[in-house]
N, C-alpha and C positions, 0 to 999 in steps of 0.2 A: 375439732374437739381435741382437745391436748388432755392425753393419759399420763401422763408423766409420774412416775412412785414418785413422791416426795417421801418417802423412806429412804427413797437410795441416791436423792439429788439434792440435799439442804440449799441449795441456790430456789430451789421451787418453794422454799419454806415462807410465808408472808411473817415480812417485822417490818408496824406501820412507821419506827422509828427511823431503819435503815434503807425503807424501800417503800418511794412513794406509788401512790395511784398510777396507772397502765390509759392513756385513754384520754376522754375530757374533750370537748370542743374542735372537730375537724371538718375538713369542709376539701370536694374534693381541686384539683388545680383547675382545672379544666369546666365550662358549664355542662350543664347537665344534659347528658347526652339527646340528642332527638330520637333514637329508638325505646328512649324509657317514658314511659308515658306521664303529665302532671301530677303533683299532688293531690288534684283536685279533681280527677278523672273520674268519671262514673262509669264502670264498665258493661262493655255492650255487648247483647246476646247477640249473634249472627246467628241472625234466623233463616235470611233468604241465604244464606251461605253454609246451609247446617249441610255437611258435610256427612257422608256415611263414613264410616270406617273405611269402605275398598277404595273410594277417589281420594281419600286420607293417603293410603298405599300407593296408588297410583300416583301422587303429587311426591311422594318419598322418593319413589324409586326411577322417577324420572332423573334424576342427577346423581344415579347408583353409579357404581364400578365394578366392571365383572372382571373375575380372573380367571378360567379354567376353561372345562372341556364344552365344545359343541358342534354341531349337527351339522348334516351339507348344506341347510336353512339358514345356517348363522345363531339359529337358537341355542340359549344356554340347556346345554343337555349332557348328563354325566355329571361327573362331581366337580366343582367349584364353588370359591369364594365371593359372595356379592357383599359391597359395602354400602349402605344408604346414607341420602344425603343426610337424616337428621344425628348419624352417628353409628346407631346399628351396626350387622352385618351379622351375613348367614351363611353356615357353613357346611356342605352338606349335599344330595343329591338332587341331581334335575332330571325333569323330561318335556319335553318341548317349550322351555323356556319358564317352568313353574317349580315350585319347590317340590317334589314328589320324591317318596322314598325316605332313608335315614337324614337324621338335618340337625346342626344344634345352629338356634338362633341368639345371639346379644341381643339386647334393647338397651335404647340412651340411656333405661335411667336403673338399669343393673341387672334386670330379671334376664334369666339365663334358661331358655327350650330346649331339650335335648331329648327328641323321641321322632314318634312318625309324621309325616308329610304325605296330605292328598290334597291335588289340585291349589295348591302354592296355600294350604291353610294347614293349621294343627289337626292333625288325624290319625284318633289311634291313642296305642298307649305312649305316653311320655314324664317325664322328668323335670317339673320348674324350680328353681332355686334362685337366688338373690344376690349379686355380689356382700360382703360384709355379713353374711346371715349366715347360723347353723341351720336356717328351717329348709327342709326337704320337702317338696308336694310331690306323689307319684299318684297320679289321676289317669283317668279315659277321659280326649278333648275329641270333639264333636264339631266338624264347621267352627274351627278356630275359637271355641267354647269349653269349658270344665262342664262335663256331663257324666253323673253316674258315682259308682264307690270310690274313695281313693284311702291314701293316710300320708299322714305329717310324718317325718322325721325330723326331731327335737332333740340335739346332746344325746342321739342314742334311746331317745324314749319313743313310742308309734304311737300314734291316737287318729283314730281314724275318724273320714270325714267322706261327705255326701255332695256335691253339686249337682243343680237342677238349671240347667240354661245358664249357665256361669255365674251361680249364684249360689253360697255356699250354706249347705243345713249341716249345721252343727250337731254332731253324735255323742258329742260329752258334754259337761256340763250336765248330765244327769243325775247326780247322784246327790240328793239333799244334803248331805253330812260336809259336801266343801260347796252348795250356793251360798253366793253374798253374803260372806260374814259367816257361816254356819258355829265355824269351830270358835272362832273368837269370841261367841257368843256363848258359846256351851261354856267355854273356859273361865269366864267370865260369872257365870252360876254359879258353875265349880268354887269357885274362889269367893264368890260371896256364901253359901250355904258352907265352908270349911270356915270360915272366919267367924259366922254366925255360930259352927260347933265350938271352937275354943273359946266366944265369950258366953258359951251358954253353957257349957262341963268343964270347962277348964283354970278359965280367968278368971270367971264375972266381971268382965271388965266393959263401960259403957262405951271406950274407945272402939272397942273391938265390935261391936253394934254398928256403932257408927260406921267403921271401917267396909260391914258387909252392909248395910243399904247401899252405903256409894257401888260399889261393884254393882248390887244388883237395881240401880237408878240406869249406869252405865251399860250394863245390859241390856236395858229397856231402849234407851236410846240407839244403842251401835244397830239392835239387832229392826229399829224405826226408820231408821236413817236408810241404812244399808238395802231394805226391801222397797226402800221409796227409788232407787234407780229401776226399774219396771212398773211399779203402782202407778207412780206419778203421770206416767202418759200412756192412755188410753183408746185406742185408734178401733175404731167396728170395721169387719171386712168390707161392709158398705162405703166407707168412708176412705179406705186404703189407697186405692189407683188417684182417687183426685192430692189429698194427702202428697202423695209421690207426685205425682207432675206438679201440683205445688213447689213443691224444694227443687225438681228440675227445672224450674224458671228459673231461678234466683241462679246470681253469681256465686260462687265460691269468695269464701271470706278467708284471706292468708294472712296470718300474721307471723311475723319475723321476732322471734324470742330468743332473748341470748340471757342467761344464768351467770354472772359474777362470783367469784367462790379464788378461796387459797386454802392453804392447807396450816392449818397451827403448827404450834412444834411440835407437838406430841403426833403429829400426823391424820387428824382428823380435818373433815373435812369440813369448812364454814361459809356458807352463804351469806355475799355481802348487798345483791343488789339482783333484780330482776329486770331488763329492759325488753321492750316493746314497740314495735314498729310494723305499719299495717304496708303490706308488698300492694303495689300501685298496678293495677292490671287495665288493658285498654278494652280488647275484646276478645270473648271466648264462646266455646261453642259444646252446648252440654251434648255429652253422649251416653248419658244412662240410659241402662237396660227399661225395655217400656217394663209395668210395673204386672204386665201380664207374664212375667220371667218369676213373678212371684205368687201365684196365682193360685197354687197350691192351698196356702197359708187359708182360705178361704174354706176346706174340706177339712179342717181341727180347730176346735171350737177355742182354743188358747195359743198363742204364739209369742215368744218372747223374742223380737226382734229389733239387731242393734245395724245400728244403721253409722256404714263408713262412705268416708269422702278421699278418692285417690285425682291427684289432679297431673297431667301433664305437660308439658310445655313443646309449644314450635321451636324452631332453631333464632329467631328474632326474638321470641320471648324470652329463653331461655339467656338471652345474652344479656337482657331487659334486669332476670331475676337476678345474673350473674353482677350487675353493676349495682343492682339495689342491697344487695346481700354484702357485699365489700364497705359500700357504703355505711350501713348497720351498723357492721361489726368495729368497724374502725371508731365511727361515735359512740359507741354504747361498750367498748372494752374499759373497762374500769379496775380491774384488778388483773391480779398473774394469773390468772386459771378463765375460761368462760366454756360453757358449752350453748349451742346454739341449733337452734329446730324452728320447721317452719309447719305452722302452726295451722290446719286446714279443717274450716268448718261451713257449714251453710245457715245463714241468718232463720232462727227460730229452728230448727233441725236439731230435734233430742238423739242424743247419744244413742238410748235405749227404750222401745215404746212395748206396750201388748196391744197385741190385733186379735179380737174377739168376735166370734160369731154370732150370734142369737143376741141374748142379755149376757151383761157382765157378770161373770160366777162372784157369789159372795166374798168367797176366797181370795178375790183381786182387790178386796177394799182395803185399805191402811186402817182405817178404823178398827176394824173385825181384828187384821192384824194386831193394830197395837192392845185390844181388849186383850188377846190371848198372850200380849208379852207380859201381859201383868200378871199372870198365871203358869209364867216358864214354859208357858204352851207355844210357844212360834215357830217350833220346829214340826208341828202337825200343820201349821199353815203352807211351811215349805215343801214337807213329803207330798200334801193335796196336789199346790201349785208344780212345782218339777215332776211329776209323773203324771199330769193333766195339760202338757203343754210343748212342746218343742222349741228349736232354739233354731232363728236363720239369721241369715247374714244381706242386708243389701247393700250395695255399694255404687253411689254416685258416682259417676266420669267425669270431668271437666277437662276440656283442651283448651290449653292456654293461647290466643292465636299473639298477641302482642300486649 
């Protein structure tokens, strides 16, 4: 990603006169390597090779490197540094060859553990953070699990947050006045009911009519649109677990997205192009939480739950992504500026559903909803639904194997 001020660099500045296109047609010297898999790969769940998490570890740390203190067994014991094959390394105390005690762990893809250790797992209280991230998590982990109270630290702000089986319920997001849209809706009213006073005591003017229906046409809609990210997908707690194992079949869907952009002279920022290319995987192996880590959600009659997808990669894979992401970038750079994200979703997998108990409360209908926006009423929709409902978090695993 290239930050570059083009305030303080005029060479960053784009003039299509004196500086053509970045990019165009490349291809690379060499054929395509055999550890990246075809264009035309369908990728395979390893089923019979579905892997737990600890022969995952166990398959790591076979080609580890130990440095430090140990036993008259030869076991790592006392404090030392182990490096794992896929990049990792952990730093911290042992006891008969297992993490035990004080420990801060790396992982390949940034996330940084610094707290307690029992029996070689997260235990206890500890510290997660991200390489590149301000966000701070201080949680109680459980069998190498987020279990119990914790909070975020944000730029200095705390907002505190819940995990049940490493699985995150949301404590904010409570308050109707900032759900989806709230204010911009209000503001929006505002704005049309003041526009409707100056053409009704002020102007008489039929512009100014005009002026506040449109505000309040746009209200109707932001505040229809906006409440359709939860209305639109409807999940009964009946229907939840199959639902979830549903999306854990399915492969994870990556796409490789790079943004095209320069900066004008005045220094603003202009999007010239969006490119798209879908990352070629051979086979992977899902490890989500079974859907009994959610199980709760079944004891509250409303639950608004968004659903994320985190994937990670083998040491094969990851050299896989590394040649296909060079690859991308190289054909798809088109101007002086790009930024570029890999794009992780699962086929049919809504962003955000509600999970309902009994019957569906009236209050979860768009229809209901958009009747009462015609009435400046949709903010009584909201106060019903956010204090009749709570908020969680699931999150799909994928391991990349090649």
């Amino acid at each position: 990603m290239d930050q570059t001020n083009p305030q303080n660099n005029s060479a960053n500045i784009y003039d299509p006169e004196k500086q053509p296109l970045v990019g165009g047609e490349w291809h690379h010297d060499e054929a395509r390597p055999d550890y990246v898999p075809a264009p035309d790969t369908i990728p395979n769940r390893q089923i019979a090779m579905s892997l737990t998490k600890g022969i995952l570890k166990k398959l790591n740390e076979a080609g580890s490197l130990y440095e430090g203190e140990r036993n008259l067994r030869g076991l790592r014991h006392g404090q030392g540094k182990c490096s794992f094959l896929d990049g990792s390394y952990y730093i911290g105390s042992w006891v008969d060859d297992k993490r035990e005690g004080k420990g801060e762990y790396h992982s390949r893809d940034g996330f940084i553990y610094n707290g307690d250790w029992v029996n070689d797992m997260k235990h206890g209280e500890g510290q997660l953070t991200k390489q590149d991230s301000k966000e701070i998590l201080y949680c109680t982990f459980i069998n190498d699990k987020r279990h119990g109270y914790g909070h975020k630290m944000i730029d200095g702000s705390k907002t505190e947050v819940f995990f049940y089986n490493d699985t995150e319920v949301s404590l904010q997001d409570q308050n109707p006045d900032y759900f989806l849209g709230s204010l911009e809706n209000l503001f929006l009213l505002i704005a049309a009911c003041f526009v409707a006073f100056l053409a009704e005591y002020c102007y008489e003017s039929k512009a100014l009519y005009i002026l506040a229906a449109i505000f309040y046409i746009i209200a109707i809609i932001w505040s229809t649109l906006s409440i359709k990210k939860y209305f639109a997908h409807a999940i009964s707690g009946e229907e939840l677990d199959n639902r979830i194992n549903e999306f854990r079949e399915k492969a994870p869907e990556l796409t490789m997205n790079l943004e095209n952009y320069h900066y004008n002279h005045k220094g603003n920022r202009q999007q010239t192009s969006i490119c798209q290319e879908k990352l070629i995987i051979g086979e992977y192996i899902d490890q989500s939480p079974n859907p009994d880590s959610i199980a709760f959600v079944k004891e509250t009659r409303i639950t608004r739950l968004d659903f994320k997808t985190k994937v990670e990669f083998s040491v094969p894979a990851n050299k896989s992504k590394g040649w296909q992401e060079e690859d991308f970038r190289r054909k798809s750079k088109k101007d002086t500026h790009c930024d570029f994200k890999l794009l992780k979703t699962i086929k049919d997998c809504p962003e955000n559903a509600i999970v309902y108990n009994g019957s569906l409360p009236i209050y979860c209908n768009q229809v209901v909803h958009f009747i009462f926006s015609l009435f400046a009423l949709s903010w009584l929709i909201r106060v019903i639904f956010v204090f009749n409902s709570q908020k969680v978090k699931y999150k799909f695993k994928k391991y990349i194997v090649k």
